[in-house]
C-alpha beads as a LAMMPS data file, in Angstrom:
LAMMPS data file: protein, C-alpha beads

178 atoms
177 bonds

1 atom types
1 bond types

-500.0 500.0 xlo xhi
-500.0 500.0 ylo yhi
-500.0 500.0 zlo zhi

Masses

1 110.0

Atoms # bond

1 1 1 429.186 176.785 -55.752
2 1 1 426.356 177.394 -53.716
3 1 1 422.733 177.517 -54.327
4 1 1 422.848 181.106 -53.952
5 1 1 425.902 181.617 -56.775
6 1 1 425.167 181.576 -60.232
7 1 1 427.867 181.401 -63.044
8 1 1 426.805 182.214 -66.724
9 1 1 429.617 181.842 -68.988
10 1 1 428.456 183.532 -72.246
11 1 1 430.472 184.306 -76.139
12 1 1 432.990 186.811 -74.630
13 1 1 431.659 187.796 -70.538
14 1 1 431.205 185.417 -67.727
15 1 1 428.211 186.841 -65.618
16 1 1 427.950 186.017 -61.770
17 1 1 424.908 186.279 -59.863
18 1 1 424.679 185.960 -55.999
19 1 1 421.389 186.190 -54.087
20 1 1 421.145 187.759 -50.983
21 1 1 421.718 185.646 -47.715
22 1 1 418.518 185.350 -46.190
23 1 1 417.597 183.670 -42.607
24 1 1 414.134 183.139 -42.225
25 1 1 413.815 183.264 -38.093
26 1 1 416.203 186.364 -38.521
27 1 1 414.269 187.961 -41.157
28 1 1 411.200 187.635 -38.902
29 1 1 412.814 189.075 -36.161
30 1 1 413.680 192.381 -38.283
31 1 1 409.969 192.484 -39.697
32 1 1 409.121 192.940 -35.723
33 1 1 412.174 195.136 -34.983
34 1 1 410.767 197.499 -37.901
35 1 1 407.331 197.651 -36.949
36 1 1 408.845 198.610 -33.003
37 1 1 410.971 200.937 -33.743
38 1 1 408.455 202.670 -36.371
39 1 1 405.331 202.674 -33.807
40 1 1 408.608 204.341 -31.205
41 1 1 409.420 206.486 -33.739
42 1 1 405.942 207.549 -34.467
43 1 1 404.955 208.164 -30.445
44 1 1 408.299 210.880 -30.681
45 1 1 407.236 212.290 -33.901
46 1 1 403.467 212.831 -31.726
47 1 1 405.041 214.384 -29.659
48 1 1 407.327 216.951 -31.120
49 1 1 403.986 218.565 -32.606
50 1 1 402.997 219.350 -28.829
51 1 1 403.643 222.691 -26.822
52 1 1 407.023 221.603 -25.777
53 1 1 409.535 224.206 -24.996
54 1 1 412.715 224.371 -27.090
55 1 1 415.088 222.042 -25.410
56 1 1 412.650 219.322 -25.755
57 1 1 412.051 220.019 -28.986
58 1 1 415.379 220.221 -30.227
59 1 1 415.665 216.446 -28.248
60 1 1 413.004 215.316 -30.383
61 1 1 414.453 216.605 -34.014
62 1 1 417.743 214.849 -32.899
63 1 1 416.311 211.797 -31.937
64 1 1 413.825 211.257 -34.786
65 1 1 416.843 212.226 -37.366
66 1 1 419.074 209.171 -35.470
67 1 1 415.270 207.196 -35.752
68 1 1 415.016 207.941 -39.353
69 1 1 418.320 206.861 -40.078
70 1 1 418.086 204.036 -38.539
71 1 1 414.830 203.128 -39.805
72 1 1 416.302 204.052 -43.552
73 1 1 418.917 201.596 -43.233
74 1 1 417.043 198.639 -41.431
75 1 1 414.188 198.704 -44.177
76 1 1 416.822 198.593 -46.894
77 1 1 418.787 195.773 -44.903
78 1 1 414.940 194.153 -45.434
79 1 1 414.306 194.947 -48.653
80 1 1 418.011 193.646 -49.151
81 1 1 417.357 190.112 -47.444
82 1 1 414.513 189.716 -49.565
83 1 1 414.769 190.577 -52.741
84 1 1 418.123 191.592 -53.408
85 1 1 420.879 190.127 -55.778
86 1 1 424.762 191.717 -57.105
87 1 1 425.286 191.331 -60.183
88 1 1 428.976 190.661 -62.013
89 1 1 429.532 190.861 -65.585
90 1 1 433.263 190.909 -66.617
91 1 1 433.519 190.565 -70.509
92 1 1 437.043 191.735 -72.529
93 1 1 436.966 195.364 -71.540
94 1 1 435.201 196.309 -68.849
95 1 1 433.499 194.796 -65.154
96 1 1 430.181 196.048 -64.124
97 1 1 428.838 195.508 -60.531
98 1 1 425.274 195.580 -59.723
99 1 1 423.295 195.715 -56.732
100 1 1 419.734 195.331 -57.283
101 1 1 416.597 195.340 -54.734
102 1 1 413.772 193.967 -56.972
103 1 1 413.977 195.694 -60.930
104 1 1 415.733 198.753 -59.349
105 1 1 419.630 198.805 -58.508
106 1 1 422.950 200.704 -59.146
107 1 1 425.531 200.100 -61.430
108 1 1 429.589 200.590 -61.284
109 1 1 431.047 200.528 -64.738
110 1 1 434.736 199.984 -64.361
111 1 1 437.731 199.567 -67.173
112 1 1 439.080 195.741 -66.979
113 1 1 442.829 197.923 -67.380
114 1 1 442.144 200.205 -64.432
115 1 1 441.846 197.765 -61.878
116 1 1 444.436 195.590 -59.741
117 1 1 444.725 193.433 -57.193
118 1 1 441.485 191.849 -56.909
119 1 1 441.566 189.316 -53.705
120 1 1 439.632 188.241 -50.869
121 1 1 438.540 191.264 -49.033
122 1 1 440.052 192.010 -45.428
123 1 1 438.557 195.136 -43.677
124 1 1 441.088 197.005 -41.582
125 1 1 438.625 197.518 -38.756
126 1 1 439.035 196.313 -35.246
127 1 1 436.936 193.410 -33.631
128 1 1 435.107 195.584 -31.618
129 1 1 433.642 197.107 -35.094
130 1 1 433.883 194.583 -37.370
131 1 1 431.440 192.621 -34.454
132 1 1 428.734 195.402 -34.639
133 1 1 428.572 196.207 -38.535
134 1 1 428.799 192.484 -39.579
135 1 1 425.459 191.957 -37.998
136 1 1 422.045 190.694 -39.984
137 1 1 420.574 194.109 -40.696
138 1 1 423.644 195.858 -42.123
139 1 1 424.332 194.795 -45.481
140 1 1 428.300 195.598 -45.868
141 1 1 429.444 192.514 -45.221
142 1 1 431.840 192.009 -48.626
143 1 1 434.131 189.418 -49.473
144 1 1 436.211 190.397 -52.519
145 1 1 437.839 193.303 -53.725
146 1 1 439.932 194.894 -56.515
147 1 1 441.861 198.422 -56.168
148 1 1 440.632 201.243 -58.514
149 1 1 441.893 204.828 -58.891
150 1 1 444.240 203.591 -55.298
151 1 1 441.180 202.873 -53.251
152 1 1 439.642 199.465 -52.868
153 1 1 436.278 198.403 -54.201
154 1 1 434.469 196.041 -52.012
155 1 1 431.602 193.568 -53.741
156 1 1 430.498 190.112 -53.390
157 1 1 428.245 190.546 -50.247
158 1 1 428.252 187.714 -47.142
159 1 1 430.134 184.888 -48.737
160 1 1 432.217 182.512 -47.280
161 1 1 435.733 182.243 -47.351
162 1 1 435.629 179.021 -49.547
163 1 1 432.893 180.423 -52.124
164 1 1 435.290 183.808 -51.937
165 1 1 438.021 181.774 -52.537
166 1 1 435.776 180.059 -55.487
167 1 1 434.384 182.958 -57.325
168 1 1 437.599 184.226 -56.996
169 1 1 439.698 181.738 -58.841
170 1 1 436.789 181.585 -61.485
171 1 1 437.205 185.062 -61.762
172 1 1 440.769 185.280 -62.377
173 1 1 440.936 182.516 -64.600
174 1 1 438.562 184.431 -67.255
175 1 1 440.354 187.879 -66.655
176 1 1 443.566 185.544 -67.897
177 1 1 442.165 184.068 -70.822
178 1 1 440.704 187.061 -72.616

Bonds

1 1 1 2
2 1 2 3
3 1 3 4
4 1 4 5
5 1 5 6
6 1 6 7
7 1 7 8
8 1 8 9
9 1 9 10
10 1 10 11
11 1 11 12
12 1 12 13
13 1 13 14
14 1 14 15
15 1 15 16
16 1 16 17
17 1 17 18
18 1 18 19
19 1 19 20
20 1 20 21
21 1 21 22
22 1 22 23
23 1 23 24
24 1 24 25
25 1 25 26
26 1 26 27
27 1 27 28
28 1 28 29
29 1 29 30
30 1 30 31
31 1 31 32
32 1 32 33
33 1 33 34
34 1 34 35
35 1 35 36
36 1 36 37
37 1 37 38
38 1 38 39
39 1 39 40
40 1 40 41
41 1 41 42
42 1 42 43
43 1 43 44
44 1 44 45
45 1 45 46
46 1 46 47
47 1 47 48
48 1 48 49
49 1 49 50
50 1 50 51
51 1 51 52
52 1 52 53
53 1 53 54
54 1 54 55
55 1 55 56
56 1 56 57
57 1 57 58
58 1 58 59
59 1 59 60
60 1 60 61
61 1 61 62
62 1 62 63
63 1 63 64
64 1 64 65
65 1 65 66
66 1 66 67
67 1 67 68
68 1 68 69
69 1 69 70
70 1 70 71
71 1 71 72
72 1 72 73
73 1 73 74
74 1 74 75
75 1 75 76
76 1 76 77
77 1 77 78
78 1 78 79
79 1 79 80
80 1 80 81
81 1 81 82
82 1 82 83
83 1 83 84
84 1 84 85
85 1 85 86
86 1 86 87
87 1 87 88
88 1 88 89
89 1 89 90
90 1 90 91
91 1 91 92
92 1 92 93
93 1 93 94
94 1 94 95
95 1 95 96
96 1 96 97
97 1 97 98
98 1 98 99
99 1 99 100
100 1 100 101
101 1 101 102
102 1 102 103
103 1 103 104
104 1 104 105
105 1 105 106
106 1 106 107
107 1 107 108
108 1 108 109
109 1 109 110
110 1 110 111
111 1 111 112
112 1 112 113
113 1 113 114
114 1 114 115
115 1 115 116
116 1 116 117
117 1 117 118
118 1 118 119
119 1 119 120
120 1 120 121
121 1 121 122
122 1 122 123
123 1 123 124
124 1 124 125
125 1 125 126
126 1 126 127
127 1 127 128
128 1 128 129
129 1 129 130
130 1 130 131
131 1 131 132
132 1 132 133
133 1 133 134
134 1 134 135
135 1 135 136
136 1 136 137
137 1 137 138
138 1 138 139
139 1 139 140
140 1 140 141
141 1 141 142
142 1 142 143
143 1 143 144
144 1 144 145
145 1 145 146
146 1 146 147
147 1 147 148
148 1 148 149
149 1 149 150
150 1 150 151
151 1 151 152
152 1 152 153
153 1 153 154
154 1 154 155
155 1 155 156
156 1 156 157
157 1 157 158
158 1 158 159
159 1 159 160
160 1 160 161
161 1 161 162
162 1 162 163
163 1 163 164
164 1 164 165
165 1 165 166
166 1 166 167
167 1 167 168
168 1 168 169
169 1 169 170
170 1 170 171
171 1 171 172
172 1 172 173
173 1 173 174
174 1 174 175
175 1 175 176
176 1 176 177
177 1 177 178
């Protein structure tokens, strides 16, 4: 596997651990994107506090709530690229999925029994899409999936087809024998 995959194989629970993907020139290039867009962000914000009349106003609350959005979800993308890691930890009953940034992250508990199919991941979207969202700062990206409750769960973030294919088959293989 790569140097980015780890695979624990413990008593009764095999427990996978994939760093983020990180790109050093690309990472830089963020850092600077960031502190742009936050010093852009910041002139607007100036300005909004100034006697404007409402129009203008109101154009500077929409824009700064697009900014801040934006902002939120590049600084996580960051955050993501450098310190983040998922977490998977199937054992006899049940298959927890973490995502952690740092000591912090979320946690999906799910029943081994409730879940089917799990495969390579395929997203329905169009090129078009699949182009823009599959870029360095968004962090969605996934490369394997199981169906739970009739609605797929994504995980395994910006693998390859052949580690997919990889974690996949070592995946299956311990579902099988416990």
């Amino acid at each position: 596997m790569a140097e980015r995959i780890t695979i624990n194989h413990k008593d009764n629970s095999i427990e996978i651990e994939i760093k983020a993907f990180k790109d050093k020139t690309k990472q830089k290039m963020l850092l600077v994107w960031i502190v742009l867009f936050s010093l852009c962000g910041l002139a607007i914000l100036s300005q909004f506090f100034y006697g404007y009349d409402k129009s203008s106003q109101l154009f500077f609350a929409v824009y700064l709530a697009f900014w801040l959005f934006f902002e939120f979800k590049v600084i996580y993308a960051y955050r993501w690229r450098n310190a983040g890691m998922e977490k998977i930890i199937i054992n006899e009953t049940e298959i927890n999925l973490i995502k952690e940034i740092g000591k912090r992250g979320i946690t999906q508990t799910i029943k081994i029994n409730e879940i089917s199919n799990l495969r390579c991941y395929e997203s329905d979207e169009s090129s078009f899409i699949k182009s823009i969202t599959s870029s360095y700062w968004n962090i969605n990206k996934y490369s394997l999936a199981f169906d739970y409750e009739n609605k797929p769960v994504p995980f395994a973030i910006d693998l390859d087809k052949n580690e997919a294919k990889k974690l996949l088959k070592e995946m299956v293989q311990f579902i099988k024998t416990n």
